[in-house]
C-alpha positions in Angstrom: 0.0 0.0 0.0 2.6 2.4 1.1 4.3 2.1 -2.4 1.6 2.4 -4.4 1.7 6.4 -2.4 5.1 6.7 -2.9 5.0 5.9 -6.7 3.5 8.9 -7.6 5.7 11.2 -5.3 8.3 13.0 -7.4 11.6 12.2 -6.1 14.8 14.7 -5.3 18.1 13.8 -5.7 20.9 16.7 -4.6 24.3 16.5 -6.7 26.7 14.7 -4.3 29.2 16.7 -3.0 32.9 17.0 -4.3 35.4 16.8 -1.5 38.1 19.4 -1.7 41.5 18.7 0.1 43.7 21.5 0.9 46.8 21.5 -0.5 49.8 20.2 1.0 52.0 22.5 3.5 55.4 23.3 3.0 57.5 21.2 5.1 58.2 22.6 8.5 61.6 24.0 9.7 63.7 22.1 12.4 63.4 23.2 15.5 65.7 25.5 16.9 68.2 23.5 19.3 67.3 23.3 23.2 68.7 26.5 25.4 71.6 25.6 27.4 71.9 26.3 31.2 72.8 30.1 30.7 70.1 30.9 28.9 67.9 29.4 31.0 69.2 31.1 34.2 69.0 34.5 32.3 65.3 34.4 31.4 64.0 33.1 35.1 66.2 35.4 36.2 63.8 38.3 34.4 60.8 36.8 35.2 61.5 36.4 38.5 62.0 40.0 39.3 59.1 42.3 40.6 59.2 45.6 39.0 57.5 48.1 40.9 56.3 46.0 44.3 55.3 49.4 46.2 53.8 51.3 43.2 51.1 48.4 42.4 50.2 48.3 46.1 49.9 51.9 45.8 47.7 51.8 42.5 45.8 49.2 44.3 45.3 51.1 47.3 44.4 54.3 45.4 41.7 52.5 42.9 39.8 50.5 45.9 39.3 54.2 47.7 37.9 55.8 44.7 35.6 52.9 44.0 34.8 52.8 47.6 33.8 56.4 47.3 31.6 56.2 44.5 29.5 53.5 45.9 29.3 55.8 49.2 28.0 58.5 47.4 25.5 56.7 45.3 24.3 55.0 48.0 24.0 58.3 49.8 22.6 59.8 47.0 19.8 56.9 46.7 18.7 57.5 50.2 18.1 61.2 50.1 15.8 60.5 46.7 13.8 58.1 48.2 13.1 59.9 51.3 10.1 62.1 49.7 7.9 63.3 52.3 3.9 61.9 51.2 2.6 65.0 52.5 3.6 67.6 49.2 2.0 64.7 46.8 -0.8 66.4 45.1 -4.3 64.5 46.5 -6.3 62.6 44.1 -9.5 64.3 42.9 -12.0 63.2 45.0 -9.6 62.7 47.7 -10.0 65.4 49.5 
């Protein structure tokens, strides 16, 4: 039964795609040689040295006060806003 119903159905067929490879990469260069002990001593020597110890506790210091002030002030701010007295609202016609 069901292919009596699909007999009449057109049928769709989608061109099959064509695979593409990418072209081959150059070959790679060697690898440069291992560092010897010198090297090695010299570069954790660099990055093992703090720059400027007192002058980031200093920026950090100054940045946490000034955000620390803001929220002070807007939360000040906030409070004085919402503190409306109910007595200068206009009354509601009718109200009265």
């Amino acid at each position: 039964m069901i292919e009596e119903v699909l007999s009449g159905m057109p049928i769709f067929s989608q061109p099959a795609e064509e695979l593409v490879l990418p072209p081959k990469a150059p070959p790679v260069a060697d690898a440069p040689a291992a560092p010897d002990a010198e090297q090695v001593q010299a570069v954790d020597a660099v990055f093992a040295q703090d720059p400027e110890p007192v002058a980031t506790a200093a920026l950090g210091l100054w940045s946490s006060a000034m955000i620390l002030s803001d929220l002070l002030q807007g939360h000040l701010r906030q409070d004085t806003e919402e503190k409306e007295p109910d007595e200068e609202k206009e009354p509601l016609p009718g109200e009265e």
